[in-house]
N, C-alpha and C positions, 0 to 999 in steps of 0.2 A: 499481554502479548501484543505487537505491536505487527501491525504487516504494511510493509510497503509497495506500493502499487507504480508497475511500470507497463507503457505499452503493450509490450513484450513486441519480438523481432525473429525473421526466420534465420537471423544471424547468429549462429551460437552465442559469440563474445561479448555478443548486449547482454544477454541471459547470463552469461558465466561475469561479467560486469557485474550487471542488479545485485548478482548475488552476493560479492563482494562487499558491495555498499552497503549491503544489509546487514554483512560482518563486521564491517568496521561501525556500523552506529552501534551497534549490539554494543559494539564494546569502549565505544567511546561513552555511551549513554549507563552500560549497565546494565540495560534491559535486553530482553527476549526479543528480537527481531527477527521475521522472514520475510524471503520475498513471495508476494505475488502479481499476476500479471492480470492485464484487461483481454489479453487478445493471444492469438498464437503460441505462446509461450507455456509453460508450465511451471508449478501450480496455478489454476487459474483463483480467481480474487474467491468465489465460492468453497473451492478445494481446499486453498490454505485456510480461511474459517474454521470449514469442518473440521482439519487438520489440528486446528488449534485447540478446538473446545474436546477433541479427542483425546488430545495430551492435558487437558484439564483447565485452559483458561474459563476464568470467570466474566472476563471483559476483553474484549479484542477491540483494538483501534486499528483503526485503516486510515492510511495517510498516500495520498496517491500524488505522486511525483509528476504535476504536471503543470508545467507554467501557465496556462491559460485556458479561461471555461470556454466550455465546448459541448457539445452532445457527449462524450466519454465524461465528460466531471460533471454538468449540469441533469445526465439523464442514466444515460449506461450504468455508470459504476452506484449511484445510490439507489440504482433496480438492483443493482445484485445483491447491493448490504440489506435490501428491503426484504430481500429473498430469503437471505443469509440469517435477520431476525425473523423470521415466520418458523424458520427451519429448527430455531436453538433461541427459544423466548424468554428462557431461563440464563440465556450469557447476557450481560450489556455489551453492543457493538456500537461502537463510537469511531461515525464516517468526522473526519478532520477535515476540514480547506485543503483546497488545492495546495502546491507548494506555492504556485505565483501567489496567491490570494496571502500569502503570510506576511507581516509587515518587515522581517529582515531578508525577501529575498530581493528588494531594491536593493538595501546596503550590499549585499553577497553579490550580485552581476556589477555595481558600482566598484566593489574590490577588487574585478576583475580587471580592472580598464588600467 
């Protein structure tokens, strides 16, 4: 199960957004994807976890959609996965790179130009 990590906004259609994109890799990729969020939003990044290993994941990867490290990527979000493994020591959680930190998201903003 994979979750994807977005700010989150008190803007509905960020949130009704994410979750879209979470639909469409699901199904571009094959895999099980939901969203969650760091902030404001809901499921928050611990919620979907739980959520996950409730419906039976073995491993959950978290990949948090965020161009550039910061306190939210270098400290916030892998307290929560740290939290997240305390909590279910029996799942493997696998925190992934930022998106910026991936080596095709040059090529991807370069495709944009």
């Amino acid at each position: 199960m994979t979750l994807l990590v977005a700010h989150g906004s008190r803007n509905a259609r960020a949130t009704a957004d994410h979750t879209a994109l979470c639909n469409a890799v699901a199904d571009e990729s094959g895999r099980t994807v939901r969203p969650a969020f760091l902030e404001i939003s809901e499921p928050s990044i611990g919620d979907a976890v739980d959520a996950a290993v409730r419906d039976g994941a073995r491993v959950v990867t978290v990949v948090p959609l965020f161009v550039h490290a910061g306190n939210h990527v270098e400290v916030d979000i892998p307290g929560i996965v740290d939290a997240a493994r305390l909590r279910h020591s029996d799942v493997d959680i696998d925190l992934r790179p930022h998106l910026g930190a991936t080596p095709d998201f040059v090529r991807m903003v370069a495709d944009q130009l």
